[in-house]
C-alpha positions in Angstrom: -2.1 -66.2 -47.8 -5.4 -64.8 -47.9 -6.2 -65.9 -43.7 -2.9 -64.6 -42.8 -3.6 -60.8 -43.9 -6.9 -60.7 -42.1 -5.4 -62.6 -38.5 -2.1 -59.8 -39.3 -4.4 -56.8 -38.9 -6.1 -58.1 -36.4 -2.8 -58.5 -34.3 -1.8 -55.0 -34.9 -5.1 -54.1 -34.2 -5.2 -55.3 -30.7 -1.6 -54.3 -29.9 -2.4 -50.4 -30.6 -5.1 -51.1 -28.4 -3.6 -52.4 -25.3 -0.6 -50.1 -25.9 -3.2 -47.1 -25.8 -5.0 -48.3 -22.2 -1.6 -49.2 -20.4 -0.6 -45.6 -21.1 -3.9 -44.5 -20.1 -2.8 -46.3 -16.9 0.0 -44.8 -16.4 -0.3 -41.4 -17.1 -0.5 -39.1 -13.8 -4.2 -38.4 -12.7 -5.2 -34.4 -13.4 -4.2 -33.0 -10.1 -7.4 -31.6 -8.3 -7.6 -28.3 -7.4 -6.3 -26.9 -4.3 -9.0 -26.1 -1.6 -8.5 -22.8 0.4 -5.9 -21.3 -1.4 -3.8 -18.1 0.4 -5.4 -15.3 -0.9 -2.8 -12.1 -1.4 -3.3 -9.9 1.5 -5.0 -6.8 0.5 -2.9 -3.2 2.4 -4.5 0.4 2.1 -4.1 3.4 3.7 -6.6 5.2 5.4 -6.3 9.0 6.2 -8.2 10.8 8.5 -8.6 14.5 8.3 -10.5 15.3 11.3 -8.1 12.9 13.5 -5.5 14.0 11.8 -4.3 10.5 11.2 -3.2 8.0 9.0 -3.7 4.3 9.1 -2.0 1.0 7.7 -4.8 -1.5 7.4 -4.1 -5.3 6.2 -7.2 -7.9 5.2 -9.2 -5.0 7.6 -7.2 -4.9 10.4 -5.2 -1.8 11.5 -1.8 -2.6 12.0 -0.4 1.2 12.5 -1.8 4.1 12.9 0.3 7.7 12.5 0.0 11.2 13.7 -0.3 13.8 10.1 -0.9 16.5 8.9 -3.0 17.7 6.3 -3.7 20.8 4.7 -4.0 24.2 6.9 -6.4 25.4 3.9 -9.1 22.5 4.0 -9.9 20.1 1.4 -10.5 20.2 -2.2 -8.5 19.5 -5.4 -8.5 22.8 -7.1 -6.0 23.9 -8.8 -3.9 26.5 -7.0 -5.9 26.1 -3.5 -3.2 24.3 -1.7 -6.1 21.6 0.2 -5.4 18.0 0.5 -8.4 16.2 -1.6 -11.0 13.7 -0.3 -11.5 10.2 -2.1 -10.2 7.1 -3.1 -6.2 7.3 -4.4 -4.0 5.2 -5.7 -0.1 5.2 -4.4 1.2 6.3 -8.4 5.0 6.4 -7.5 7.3 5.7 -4.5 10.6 8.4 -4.8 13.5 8.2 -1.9 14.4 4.5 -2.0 17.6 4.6 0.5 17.9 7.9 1.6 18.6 8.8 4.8 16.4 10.3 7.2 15.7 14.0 6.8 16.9 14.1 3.1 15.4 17.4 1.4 13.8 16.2 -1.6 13.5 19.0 -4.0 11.4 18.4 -7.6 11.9 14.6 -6.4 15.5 14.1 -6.3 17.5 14.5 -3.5 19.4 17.6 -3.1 22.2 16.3 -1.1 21.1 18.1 2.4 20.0 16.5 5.6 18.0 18.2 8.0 16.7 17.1 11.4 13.5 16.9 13.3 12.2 20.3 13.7 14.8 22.2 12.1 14.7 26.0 12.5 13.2 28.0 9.6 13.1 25.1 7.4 9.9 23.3 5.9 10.9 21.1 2.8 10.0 17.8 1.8 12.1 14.8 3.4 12.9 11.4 3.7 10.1 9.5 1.3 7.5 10.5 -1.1 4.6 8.5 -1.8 2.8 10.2 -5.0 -0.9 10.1 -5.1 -3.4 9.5 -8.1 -6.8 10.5 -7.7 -9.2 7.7 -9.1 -12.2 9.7 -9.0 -13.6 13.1 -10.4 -13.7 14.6 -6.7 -9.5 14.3 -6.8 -8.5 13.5 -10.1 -6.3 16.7 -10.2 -4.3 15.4 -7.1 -1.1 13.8 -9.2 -0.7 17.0 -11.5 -1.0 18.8 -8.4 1.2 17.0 -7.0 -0.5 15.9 -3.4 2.2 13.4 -1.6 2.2 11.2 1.3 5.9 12.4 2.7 8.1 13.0 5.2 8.4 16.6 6.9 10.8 18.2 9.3 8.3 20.7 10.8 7.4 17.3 13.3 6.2 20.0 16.0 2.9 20.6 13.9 2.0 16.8 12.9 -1.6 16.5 14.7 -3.2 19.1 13.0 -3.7 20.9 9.6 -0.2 22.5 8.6 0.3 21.6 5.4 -0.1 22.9 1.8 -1.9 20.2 0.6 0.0 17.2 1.1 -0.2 14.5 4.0 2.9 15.2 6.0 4.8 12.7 8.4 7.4 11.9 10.7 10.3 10.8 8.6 10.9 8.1 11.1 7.2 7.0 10.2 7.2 7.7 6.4 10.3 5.5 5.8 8.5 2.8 7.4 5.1 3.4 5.9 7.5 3.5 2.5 8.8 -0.1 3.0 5.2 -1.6 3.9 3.3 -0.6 0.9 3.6 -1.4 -2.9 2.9 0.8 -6.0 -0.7 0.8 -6.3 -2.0 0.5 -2.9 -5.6 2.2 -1.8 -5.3 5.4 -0.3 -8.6 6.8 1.3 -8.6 10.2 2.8 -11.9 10.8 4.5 -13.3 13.8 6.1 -14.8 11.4 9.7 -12.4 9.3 12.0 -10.5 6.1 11.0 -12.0 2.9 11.9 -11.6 0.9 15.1 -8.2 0.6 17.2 -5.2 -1.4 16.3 -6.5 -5.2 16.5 -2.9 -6.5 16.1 -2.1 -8.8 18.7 1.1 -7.6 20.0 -0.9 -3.8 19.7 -3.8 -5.3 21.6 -1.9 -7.0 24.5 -0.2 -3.4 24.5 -3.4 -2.1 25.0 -4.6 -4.4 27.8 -1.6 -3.1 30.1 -1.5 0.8 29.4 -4.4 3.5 29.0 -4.7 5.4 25.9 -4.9 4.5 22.5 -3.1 1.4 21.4 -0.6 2.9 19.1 2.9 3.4 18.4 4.8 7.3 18.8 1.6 9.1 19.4 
């Protein structure tokens, strides 16, 4: 009795063991991790105040750019001066999802009125708003003061300063700048021109067959 208890525990013994490295076996190897993973594409609008254009740039590359209109009093982020600010912005809140084109916004919500291009005596917002939030102390007053990326019906004036504050746009070119860009995209409006010409392909092979600048509806 007294050799069997020792040779029993050393059976058991050598059992756990080999049960232990055929799991070890068979268990999956750590998967390794995955070599040039997609990075999210980075989007961010650019506005120009002395082109008097805006810009949709992806990973660097300008994919649009847009004829606007910025503020017929200059730039600054005062309270009560009515000038579109300079800086670095964040996109803060997209109002208009599904309206129709010309759609008089009104304290953001639709008021139920329709207006077209160029409508006589009439210069509310339309179509989209895009709300802005300053992210530095040069515009940090630009979401109470309510500075907007949005769609106007006074189209005539787009190309130069007409606004009272606010970046204005085609509504045609607001809805689609609307559907491109997520809460929290970059918005920089500088005082200089945007960078380089559209490099999208289809843009640039535009390009090579016409003269002018490379861009859509200016």
């Amino acid at each position: 009795m007294l050799l069997i208890r020792p040779l029993l525990s050393a059976a058991l013994l050598l059992g756990a063991t080999s049960t232990a490295l055929m799991a070890a076996e068979e268990a999956p190897a750590p998967s390794a991790p995955v070599a040039n993973a997609a990075q999210p594409s980075r989007t961010e609008i650019i506005v120009s105040v002395a082109e008097q254009k805006l810009a949709l740039v992806r990973d660097g590359e300008v994919l649009r750019k847009y004829p606007i209109s910025t503020s017929r009093f200059g730039i600054g982020d005062s309270y009560g001066s009515y000038r579109t600010p300079l800086g670095h912005l964040k996109v803060d809140q997209k109002i208009g999802d599904g309206l129709p084109a010309g759609a008089v916004i009104k304290h953001r919500s639709f008021t139920g009125e329709v207006l077209k291009p160029n409508a006589p005596g009439r210069d509310p917002i339309v179509s989209r708003i895009l709300w802005l939030n300053g992210q530095e102390a040069t515009n940090a007053n630009a979401h109470a003061r309510g500075v907007y990326i949005h769609g106007t019906p006074d189209e005539k004036h787009l190309g130069r300063p007409a606004s009272y504050g606010c970046i204005r746009m085609r509504s045609s070119d607001v809805i689609e700048l609307y559907a491109g860009v997520p809460v929290g995209t970059d918005v920089s409006i500088i005082p200089g021109k945007l960078p380089g010409a559209a490099t999208h392909p289809l843009l640039a092979l535009f390009a090579s067959v016409t003269s002018g600048e490379p861009h859509t509806r200016l």
